[in-house]
C-alpha positions as CSV (number, residue, x, y, z in Angstrom):
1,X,1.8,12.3,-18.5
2,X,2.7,12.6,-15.0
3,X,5.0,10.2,-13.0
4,X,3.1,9.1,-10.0
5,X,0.4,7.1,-9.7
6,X,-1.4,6.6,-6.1
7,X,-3.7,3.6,-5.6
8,X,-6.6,3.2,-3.9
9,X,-8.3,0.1,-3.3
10,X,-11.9,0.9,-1.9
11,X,-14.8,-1.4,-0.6
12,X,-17.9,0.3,0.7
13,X,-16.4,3.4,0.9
14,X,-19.0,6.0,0.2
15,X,-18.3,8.3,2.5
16,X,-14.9,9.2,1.8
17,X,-14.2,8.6,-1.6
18,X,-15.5,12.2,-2.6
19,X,-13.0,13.9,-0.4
20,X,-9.9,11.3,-0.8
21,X,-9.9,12.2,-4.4
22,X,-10.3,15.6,-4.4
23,X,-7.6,16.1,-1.9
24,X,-5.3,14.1,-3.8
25,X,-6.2,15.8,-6.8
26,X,-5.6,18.9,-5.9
27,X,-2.3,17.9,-4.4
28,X,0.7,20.1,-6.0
29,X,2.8,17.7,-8.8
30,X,0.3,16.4,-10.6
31,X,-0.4,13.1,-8.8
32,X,-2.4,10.6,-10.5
33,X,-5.1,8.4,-8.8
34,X,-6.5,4.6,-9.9
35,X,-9.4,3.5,-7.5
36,X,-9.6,0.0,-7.4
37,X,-13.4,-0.6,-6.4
38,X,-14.5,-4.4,-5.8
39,X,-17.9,-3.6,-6.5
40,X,-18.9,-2.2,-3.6
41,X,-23.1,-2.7,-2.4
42,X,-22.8,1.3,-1.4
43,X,-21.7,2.3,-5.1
44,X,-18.3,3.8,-4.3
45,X,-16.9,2.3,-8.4
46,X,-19.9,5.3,-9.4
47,X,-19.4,7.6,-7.2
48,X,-15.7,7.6,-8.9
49,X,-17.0,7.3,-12.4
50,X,-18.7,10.4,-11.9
51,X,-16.2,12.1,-10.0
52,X,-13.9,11.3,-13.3
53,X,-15.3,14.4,-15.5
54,X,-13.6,16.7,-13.1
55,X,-10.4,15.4,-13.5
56,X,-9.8,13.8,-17.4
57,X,-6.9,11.7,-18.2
58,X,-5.8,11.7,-13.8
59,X,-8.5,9.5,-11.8
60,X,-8.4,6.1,-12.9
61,X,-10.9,3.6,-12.3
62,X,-10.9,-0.5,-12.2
63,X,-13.5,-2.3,-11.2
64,X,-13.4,-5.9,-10.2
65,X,-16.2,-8.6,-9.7
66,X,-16.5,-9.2,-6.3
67,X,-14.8,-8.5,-2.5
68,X,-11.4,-10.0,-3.3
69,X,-9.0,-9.0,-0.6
70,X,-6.5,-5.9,-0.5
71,X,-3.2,-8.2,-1.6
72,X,-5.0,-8.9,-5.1
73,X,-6.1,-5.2,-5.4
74,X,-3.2,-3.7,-4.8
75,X,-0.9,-6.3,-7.4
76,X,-3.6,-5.6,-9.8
77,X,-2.5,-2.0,-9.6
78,X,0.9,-2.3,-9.6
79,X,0.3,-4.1,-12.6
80,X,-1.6,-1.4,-14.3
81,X,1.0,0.9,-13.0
82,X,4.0,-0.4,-14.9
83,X,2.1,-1.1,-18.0
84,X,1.2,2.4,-18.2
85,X,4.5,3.2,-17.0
86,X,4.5,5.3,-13.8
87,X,8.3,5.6,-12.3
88,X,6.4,6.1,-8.4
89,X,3.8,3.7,-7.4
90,X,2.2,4.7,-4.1
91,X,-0.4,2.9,-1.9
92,X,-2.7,4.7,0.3
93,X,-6.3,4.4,2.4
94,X,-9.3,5.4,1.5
95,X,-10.0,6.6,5.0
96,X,-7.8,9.2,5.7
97,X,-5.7,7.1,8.1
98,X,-2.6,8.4,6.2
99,X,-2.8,11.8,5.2
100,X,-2.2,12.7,1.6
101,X,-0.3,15.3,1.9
102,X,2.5,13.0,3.2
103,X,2.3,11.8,-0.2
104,X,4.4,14.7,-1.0
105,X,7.1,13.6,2.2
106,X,6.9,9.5,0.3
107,X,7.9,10.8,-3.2
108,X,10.8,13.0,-1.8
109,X,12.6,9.9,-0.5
110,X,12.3,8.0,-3.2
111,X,13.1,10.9,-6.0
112,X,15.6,13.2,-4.1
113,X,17.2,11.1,-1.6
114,X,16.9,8.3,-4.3
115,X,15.9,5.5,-1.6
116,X,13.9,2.7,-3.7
117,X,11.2,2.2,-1.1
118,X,9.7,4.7,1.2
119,X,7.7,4.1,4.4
120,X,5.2,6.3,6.2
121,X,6.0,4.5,9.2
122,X,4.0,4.8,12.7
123,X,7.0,3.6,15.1
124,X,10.3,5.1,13.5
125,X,9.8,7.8,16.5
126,X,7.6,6.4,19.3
127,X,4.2,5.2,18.6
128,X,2.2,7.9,16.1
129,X,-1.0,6.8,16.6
130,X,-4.4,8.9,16.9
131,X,-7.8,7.6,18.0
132,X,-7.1,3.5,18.7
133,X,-7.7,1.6,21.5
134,X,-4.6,0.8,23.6
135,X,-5.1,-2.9,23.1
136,X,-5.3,-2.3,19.1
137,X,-1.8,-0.1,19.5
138,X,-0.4,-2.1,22.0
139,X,-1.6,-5.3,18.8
140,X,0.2,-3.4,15.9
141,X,3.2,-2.4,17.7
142,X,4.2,-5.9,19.3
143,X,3.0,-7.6,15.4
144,X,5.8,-5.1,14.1
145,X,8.4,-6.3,16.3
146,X,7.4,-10.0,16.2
147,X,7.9,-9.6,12.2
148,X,11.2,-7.7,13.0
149,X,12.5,-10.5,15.5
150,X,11.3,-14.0,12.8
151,X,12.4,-12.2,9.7
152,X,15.5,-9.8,10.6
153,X,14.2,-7.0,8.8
154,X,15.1,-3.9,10.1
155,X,11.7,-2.1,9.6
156,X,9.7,-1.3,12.5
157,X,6.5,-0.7,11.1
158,X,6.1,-3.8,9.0
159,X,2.5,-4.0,8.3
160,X,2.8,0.0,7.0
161,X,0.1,0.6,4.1
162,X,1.1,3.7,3.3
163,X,4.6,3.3,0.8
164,X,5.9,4.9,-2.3
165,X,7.9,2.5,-4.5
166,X,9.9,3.1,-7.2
167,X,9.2,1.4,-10.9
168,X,12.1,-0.6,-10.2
169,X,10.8,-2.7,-7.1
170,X,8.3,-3.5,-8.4
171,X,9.4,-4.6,-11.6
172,X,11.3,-7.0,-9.6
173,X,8.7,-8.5,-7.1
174,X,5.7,-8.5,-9.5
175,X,8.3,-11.4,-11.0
176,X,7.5,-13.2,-7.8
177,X,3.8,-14.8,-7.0
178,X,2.6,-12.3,-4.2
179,X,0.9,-15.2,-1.8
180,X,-0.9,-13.0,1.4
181,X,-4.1,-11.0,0.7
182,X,-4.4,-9.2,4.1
183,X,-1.7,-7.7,6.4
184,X,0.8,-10.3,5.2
185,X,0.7,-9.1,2.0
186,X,2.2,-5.8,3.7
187,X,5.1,-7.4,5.0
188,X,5.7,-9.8,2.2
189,X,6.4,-6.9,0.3
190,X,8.7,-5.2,2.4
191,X,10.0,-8.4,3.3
192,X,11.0,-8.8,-0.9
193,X,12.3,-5.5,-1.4
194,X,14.6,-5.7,1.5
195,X,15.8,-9.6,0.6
196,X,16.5,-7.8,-3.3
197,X,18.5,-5.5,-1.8
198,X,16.7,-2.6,-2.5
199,X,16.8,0.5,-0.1
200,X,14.4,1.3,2.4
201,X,13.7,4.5,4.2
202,X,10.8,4.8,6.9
203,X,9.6,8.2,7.6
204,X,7.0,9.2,10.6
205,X,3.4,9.8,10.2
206,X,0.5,10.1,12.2
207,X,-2.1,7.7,11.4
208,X,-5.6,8.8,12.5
209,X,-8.2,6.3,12.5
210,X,-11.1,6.6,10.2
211,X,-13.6,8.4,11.4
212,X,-16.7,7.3,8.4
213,X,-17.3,4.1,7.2
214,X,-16.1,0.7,8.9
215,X,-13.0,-1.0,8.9
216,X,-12.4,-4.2,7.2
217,X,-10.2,-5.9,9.5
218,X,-10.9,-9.2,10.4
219,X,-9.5,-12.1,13.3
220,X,-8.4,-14.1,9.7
221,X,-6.1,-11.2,8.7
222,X,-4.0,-11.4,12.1
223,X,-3.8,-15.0,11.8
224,X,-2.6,-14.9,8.2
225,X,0.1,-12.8,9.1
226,X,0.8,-14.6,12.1
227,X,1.4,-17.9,10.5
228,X,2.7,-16.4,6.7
229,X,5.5,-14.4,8.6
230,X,7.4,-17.9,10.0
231,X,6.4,-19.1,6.2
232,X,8.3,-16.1,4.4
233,X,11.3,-16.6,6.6
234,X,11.5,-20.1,6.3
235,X,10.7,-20.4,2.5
236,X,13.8,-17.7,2.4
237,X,16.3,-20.1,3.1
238,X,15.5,-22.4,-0.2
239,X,15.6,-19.5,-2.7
240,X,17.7,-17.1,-4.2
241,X,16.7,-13.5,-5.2
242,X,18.2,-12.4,-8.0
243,X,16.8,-9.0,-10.1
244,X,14.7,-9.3,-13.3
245,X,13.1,-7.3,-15.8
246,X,9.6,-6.6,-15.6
247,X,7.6,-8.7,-17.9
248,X,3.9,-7.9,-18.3
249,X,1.9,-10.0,-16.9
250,X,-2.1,-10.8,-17.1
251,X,-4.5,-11.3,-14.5
């Protein structure tokens, strides 16, 4: 059984999910893939199940009832991750906004350099960026520092989707109840790692954005992360964070 396990969450994602698997698939180290698909109208959860005789026992597929949000799909993997006991737990898009052959770059930090959290980050070096308005850059960039400047961490791409954990962070924050769905849910769990004490390492990418399907952003993302970042920092102060073993959990 291999190592790694990449997740996918997918919602209407027709279009790329043929060519997101097979060019993780056919990655070198025998990555493993579980699509999360919240019963998506344009079949993307069947599209997978067929795509799944090509590759037995590697594409993994969980369907859930409903659109509900990429926090819950994501802990609903790491949750299937570490019961099935993957030692690198990756998260990726659908949309080829991260490129998967960085997946390769993710694992080395975490495996060889032995960091316990690895970041394809678009602002370690300048601004990577490829095909988004200036406004939207110019919206991500100055969210990054606003998170750096409330919470002190020293990340600079803070809503980063694109991550390879080890088993061992996660063990620890899946302890935890994981409150933001949308981009806060991104910097809540950076923001755990780091406050654990676990080591961080961001390394450049170029993010390209999608160029099939549609995006699922929304003006109620922003403002969750807007308001959830002072929340995290302040609920900091009244808690101690203290390793524990993972303990499956349902849900």
């Amino acid at each position: 059984m291999s190592d790694k396990l990449v997740i996918i969450p997918t919602y209407n994602e027709k279009e790329n999910i043929h060519l997101i698997v097979h060019a993780v698939m056919h990655l070198p180290g025998d990555f493993h893939l579980l699509i999360i698909d919240d019963s998506s109208p344009d079949k993307t959860g069947e599209i997978v199940k067929e795509l799944q005789a090509d590759y037995p026992g590697r594409l993994h597929l969980e369907i859930r009832k409903g659109k509900l949000g990429l926090g819950t799909a994501y802990l609903h993997g790491f949750r299937y991750a570490l019961d099935k006991g993957y030692l690198y737990i990756f998260e990726m898009d659908a949309d080829f906004s991260h490129n998967p052959e960085d997946l390769q770059k993710l694992l080395a930090v975490c495996k060889e350099e032995d960091y316990d959290l690895a970041i394809g980050s678009r602002y370690v070096i300048g601004v990577n960026v490829v095909n988004w308005p200036m406004g939207r850059v110019l919206m991500s960039y100055f969210a990054s520092k606003y998170v750096q400047f409330i919470t002190g961490m020293p990340i600079n791409d803070a809503t980063a989707g694109f991550k390879c954990y080890r088993r061992e962070v996660l063990e620890t924050i899946m302890q935890n109840r994981v409150r933001f769905i949308g981009y806060a849910f991104q910097i809540e769990m950076k923001f755990l790692a780091w406050k654990y004490g676990y080591r961080i390492k961001e390394i450049p990418i170029i993010f390209t954005d999608r160029t099939r399907g549609t995006s699922k952003m929304s003006k109620g993302i922003f403002k969750e992360a807007a308001l959830g970042v002072v929340q995290m920092k302040v609920d900091s102060f009244f808690r101690k964070y203290i390793k524990h073993a993972y303990d499956k959990l349902e849900g």
